[in-house]
C-alpha positions in Angstrom: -56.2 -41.0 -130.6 -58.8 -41.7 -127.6 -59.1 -45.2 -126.7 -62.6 -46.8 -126.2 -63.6 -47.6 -122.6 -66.4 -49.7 -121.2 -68.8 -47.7 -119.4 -68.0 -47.8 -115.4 -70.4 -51.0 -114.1 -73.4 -50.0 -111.2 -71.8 -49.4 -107.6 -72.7 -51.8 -105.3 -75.8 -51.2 -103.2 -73.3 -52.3 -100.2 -70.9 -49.2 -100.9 -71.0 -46.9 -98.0 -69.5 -43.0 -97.4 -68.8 -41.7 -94.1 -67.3 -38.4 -93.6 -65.5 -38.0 -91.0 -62.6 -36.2 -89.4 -58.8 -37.0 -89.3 -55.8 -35.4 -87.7 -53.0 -33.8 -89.9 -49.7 -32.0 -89.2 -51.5 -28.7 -89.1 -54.9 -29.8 -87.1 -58.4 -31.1 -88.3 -58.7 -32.2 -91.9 -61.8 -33.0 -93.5 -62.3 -36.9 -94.4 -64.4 -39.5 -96.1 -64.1 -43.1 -95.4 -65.4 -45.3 -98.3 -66.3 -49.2 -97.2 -68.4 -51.6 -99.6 -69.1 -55.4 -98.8 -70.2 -56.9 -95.5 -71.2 -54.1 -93.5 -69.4 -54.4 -89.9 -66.5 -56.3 -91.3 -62.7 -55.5 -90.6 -60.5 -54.6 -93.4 -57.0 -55.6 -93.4 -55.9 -53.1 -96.5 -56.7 -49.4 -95.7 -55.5 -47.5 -98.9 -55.2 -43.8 -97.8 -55.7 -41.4 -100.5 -54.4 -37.8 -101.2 -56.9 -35.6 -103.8 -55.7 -34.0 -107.1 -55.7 -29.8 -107.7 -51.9 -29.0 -108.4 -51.5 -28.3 -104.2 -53.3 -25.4 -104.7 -57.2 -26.4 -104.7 -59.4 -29.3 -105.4 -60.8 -31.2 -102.2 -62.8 -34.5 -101.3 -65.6 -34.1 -104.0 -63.2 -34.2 -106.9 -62.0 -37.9 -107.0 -65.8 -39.1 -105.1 -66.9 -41.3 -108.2 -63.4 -42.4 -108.6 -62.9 -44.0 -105.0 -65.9 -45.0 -104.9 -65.5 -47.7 -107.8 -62.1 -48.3 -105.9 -63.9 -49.2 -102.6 -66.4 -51.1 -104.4 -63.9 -53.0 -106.8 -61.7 -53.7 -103.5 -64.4 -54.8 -100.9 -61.1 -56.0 -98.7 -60.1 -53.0 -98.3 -61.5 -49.3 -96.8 -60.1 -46.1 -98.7 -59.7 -43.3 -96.3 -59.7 -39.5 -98.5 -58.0 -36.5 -97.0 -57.7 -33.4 -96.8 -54.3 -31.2 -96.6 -53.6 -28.0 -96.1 -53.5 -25.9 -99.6 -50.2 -24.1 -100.4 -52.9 -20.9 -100.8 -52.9 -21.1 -97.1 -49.6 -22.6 -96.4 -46.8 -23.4 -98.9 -44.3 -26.2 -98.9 -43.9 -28.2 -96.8 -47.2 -28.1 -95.1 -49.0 -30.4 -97.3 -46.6 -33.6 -97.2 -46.3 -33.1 -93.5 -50.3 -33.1 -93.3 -50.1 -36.4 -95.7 -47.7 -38.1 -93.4 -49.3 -37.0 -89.6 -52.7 -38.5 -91.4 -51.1 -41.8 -92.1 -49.9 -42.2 -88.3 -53.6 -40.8 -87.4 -55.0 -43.6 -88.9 -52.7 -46.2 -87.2 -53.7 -44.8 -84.1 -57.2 -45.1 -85.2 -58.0 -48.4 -86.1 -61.3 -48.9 -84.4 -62.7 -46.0 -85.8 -62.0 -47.0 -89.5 -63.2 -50.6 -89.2 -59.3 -51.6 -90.4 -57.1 -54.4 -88.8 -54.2 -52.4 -88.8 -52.6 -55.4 -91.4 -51.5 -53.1 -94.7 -51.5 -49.2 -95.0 -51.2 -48.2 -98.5 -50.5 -44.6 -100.1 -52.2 -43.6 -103.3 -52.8 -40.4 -104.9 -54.1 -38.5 -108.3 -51.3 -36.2 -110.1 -51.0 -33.6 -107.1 -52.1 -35.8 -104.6 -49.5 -38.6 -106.5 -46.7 -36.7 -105.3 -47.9 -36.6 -102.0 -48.0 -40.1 -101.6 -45.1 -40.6 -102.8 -43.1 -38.5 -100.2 -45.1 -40.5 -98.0 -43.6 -43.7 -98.5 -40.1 -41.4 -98.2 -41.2 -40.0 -95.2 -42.1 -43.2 -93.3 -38.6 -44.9 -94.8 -36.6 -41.4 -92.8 -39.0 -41.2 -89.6 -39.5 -44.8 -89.0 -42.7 -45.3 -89.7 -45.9 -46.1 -89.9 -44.6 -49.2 -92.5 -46.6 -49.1 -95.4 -47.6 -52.1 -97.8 -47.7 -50.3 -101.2 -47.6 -47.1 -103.2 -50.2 -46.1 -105.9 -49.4 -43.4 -108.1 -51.8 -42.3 -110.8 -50.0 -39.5 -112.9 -48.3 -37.7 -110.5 -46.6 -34.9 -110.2 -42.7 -35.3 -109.4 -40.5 -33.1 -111.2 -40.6 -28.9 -110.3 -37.9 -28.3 -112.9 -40.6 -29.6 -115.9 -37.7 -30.8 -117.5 -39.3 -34.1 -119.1 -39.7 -34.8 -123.1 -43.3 -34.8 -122.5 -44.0 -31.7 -120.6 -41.9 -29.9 -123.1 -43.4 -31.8 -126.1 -47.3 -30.8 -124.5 -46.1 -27.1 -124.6 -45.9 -27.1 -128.3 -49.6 -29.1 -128.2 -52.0 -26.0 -128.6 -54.5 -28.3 -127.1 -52.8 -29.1 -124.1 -51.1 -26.3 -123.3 -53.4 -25.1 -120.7 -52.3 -28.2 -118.6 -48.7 -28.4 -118.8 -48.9 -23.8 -117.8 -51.4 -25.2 -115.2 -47.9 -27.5 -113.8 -46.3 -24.6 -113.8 -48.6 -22.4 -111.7 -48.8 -25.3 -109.4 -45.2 -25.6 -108.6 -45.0 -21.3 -108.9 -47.8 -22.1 -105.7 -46.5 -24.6 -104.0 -42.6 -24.2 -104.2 -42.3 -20.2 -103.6 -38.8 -20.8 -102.8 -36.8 -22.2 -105.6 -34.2 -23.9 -103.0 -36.7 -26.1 -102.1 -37.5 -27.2 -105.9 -35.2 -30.0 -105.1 -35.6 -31.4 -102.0 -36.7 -35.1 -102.0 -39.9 -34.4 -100.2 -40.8 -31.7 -103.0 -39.3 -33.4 -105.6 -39.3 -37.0 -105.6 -37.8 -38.1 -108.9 -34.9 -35.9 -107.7 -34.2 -37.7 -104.7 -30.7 -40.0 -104.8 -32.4 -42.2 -102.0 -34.5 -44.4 -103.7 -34.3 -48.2 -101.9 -35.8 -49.5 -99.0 -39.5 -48.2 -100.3 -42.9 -50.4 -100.4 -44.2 -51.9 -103.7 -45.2 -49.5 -106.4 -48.1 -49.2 -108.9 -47.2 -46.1 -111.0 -50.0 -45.2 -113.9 -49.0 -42.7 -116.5 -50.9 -41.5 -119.4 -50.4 -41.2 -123.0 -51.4 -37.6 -124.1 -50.2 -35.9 -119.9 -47.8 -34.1 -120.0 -46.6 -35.5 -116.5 -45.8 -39.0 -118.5 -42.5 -39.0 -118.6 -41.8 -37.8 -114.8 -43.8 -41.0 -114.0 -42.0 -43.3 -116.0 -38.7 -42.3 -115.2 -39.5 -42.5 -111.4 -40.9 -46.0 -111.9 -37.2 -46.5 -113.8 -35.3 -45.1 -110.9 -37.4 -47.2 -108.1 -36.7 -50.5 -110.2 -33.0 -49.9 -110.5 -32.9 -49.1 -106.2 -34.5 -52.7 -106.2 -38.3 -51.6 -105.0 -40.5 -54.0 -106.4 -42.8 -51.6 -109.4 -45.2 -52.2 -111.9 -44.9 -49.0 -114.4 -48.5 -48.6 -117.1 -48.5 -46.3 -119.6 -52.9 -45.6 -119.8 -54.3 -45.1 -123.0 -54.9 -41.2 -124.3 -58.1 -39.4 -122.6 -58.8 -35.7 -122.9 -56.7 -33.9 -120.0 -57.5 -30.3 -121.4 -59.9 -29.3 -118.4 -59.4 -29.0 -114.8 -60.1 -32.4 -113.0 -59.8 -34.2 -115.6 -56.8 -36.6 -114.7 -59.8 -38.1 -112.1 -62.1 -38.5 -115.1 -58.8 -40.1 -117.2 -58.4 -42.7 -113.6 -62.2 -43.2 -114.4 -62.4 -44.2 -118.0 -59.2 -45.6 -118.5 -58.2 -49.1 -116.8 -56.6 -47.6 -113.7 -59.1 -49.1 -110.9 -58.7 -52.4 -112.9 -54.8 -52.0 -112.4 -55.4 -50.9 -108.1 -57.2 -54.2 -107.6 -54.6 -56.1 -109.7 -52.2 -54.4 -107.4 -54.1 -54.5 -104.0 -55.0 -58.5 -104.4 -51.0 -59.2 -105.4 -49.9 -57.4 -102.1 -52.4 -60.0 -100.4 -51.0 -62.9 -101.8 -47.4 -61.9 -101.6 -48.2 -61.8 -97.6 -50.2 -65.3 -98.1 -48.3 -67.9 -96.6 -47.5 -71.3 -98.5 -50.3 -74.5 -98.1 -49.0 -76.3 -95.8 
């Protein structure tokens, strides 16, 4: 059953979009930077964040209403979106290595994204999830740029769709479209099986978990990617990285873009401010 959510509240008439572009492994990728509070202001917390479409579309527009409540409901912080390159154009592992050269872009970048430089935190939506979460891999192997905190809203992390619940959703006539539409991503995105495990493809297959930045992973009821989720927020808990795991109440996922309009009415941007202002205070020093 569909929980009851509150309407979204009125954006701020401080929010601000500004597109702009950003630097990925590949070349130019489109951006938008989304700022609301005191205009001029330096944030310390830029949360960079990766668009959903299953690797092989979607683009800026899809998750706009969604990080715009997130910039308005974290006025500390500026959300930088990105582009990557599409495994239509370029399979595996062009996107990741896009995700990762626009997360040492934007250290070089400061200045232009109005950002102190302080916290750099990943986040993602299902495809984009994934993404983020080889990010914080990435960074851990190459040395950098040190990031502050993962956010994973039901991501994708397991090729093999081997999980209870992405089996269980193929027997669910009404969500069978989404769990085939998991398969045609990875068919896309993965041409060559080898690569189906390989940590940077397949995260929740990866046997080097520790040493990783603060998670926030949020799964959904009724998605078929549920269990993945979990059981990656299970693995990153027993490796010692500090993880908050939600299960979100059911919202339909039986159309295209609709894990964006299931961040939106369930209590996900609640949950990325409860996260956000916790990695503030865990840098906070003690009153003196």
């Amino acid at each position: 059953m569909s929980a009851t959510v509150e309407p979204l509240p009125q954006l701020s008439d401080l929010l601000k979009v500004r597109t702009l572009e950003v630097r990925g492994a590949q070349g130019p990728l489109a951006g938008r930077l989304y700022t609301s509070g005191e205009a001029g202001a330096k944030r310390d917390t830029l949360i960079v964040f990766f668009h959903a479409g299953g690797f092989n579309s979607g683009d800026l527009d899809d998750a706009d209403i969604f990080l715009r409540h997130m910039a308005d409901d974290n006025q500390d912080s500026a959300v930088l979106a990105t582009a990557y390159t599409l495994a239509t154009v370029q399979p595996f592992p062009a996107a990741v290595e896009d995700a990762h050269a626009v997360l040492t872009w934007a250290k070089k970048h400061k200045t232009k994204l109005g950002w102190t430089g302080k916290r750099l935190v990943v986040a993602g939506i299902e495809a984009g999830a994934n993404l983020a979460a080889v990010c914080a891999l990435m960074s851990r192997d190459r040395g950098g740029p040190a990031l502050a905190g993962q956010i994973l809203v039901m991501p994708m992390l397991d090729p093999g769709l081997s999980t209870w619940s992405m089996r269980e959703m193929q027997n669910a006539p009404e969500l069978l479209d989404v769990a085939d539409a998991c398969a045609a991503a990875y068919r896309g995105y993965l041409p060559n099986a080898a690569d189906r495990t390989h940590p940077y493809a397949s995260p929740l297959q990866s046997s080097r978990l520790k040493n990783l930045p603060p998670a926030l992973i949020l799964s959904a009821e009724d998605d078929p990617l549920r269990d993945e989720a979990e059981q990656y927020g299970a693995k990153l808990i027993a490796c010692g990285v500090k993880t908050t795991v939600n299960r979100m109440p059911a919202a339909s996922l039986s159309e295209a873009g609709a894990r964006n309009e299931c961040a939106c009415k369930c209590y996900a941007l609640g949950e990325i401010a409860s996260f956000i202002a916790g990695l503030e205070r865990s840098e906070t020093p003690p009153a003196a």
